[in-house]
N, C-alpha and C positions, 0 to 999 in steps of 0.2 A: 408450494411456490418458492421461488428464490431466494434466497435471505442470505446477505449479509452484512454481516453485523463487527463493527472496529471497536477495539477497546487499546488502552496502552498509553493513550497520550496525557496532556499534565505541561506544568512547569517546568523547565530545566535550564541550568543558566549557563550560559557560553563554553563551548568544549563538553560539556556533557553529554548523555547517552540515554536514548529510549529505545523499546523497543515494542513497536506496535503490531496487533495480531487483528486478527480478520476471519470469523468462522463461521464459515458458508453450509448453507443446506439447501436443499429440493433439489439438486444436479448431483450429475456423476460427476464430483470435485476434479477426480485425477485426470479428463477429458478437457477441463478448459484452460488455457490461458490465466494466472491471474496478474493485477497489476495496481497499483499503486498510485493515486494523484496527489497532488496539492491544490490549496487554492487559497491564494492569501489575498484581503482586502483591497478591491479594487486592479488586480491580476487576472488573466484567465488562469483556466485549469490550466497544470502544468505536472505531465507524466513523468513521474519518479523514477519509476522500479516496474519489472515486469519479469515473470517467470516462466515458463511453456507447462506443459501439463505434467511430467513426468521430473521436474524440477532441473531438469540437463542444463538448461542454458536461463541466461538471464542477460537482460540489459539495463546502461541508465544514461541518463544525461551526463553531458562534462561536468553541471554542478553541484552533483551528489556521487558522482563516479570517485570510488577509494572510501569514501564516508560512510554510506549506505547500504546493508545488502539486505537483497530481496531472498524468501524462504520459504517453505511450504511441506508440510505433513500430511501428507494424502492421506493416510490412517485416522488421523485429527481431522480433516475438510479444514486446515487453518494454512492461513498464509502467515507470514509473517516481514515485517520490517524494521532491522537492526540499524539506528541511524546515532553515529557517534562524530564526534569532535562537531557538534551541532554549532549552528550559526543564528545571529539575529533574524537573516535574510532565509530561514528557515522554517519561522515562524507560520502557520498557515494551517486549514483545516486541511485535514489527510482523508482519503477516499478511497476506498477499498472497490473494485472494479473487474468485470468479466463481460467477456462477447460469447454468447452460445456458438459453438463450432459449426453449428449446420443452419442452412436458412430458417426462419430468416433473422440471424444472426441479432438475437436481441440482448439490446444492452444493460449492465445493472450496475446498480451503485447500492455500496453501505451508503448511511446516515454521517457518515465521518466523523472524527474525531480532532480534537482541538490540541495544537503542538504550539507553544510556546516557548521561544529561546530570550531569555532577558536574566539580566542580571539586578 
């Protein structure tokens, strides 16, 4: 079955730098999509980071774009998310995330991990 699973997150106080991983099993990793959320207290989800299968391209939001990069080791089945000059407003559980490529396109989520920015 599907599994993934985040680790990486923690404390970190304003301007700082984490960098959270994400390693997926039961699929063929280098075939899917993976992608990154947030979700801070009383906010919806809110897509971070996202990579295609073969790591070529990537995208993000205006409020993590230059801050954040998304990354991935097909060899590993790990993604990965380097988030530096971190922000209070940054604070929020992180969720590792993929669409199956074929119908009917089922969705999955890590357990997330908990990102703290404070001083």
């Amino acid at each position: 079955q599907v599994q993934l699973v985040e680790s990486g997150g923690g404390l970190v106080q304003p301007g700082g730098s984490l960098r959270l991983s994400c390693a997926a099993s039961g699929f063929t990793f280098s075939r899917y999509m993976m992608s990154w959320y947030r979700q801070a207290p009383g906010k919806e989800r809110e897509l971070v980071a996202i990579i295609t299968g073969p790591g070529s391209s990537t995208n993000y939001p205006d409020s993590v774009k230059g801050r954040f990069t998304i990354s991935r080791n097909n060899a590993k089945n790990t993604v990965y998310l380097q988030m530096n000059s971190l922000k209070p407003e940054d604070t929020a559980v992180y969720l590792c995330n993929t669409v199956s490529p074929d119908p009917p396109f089922e969705v999955y989520w890590g357990q997330g991990t908990q990102v703290t920015v404070s001083s």
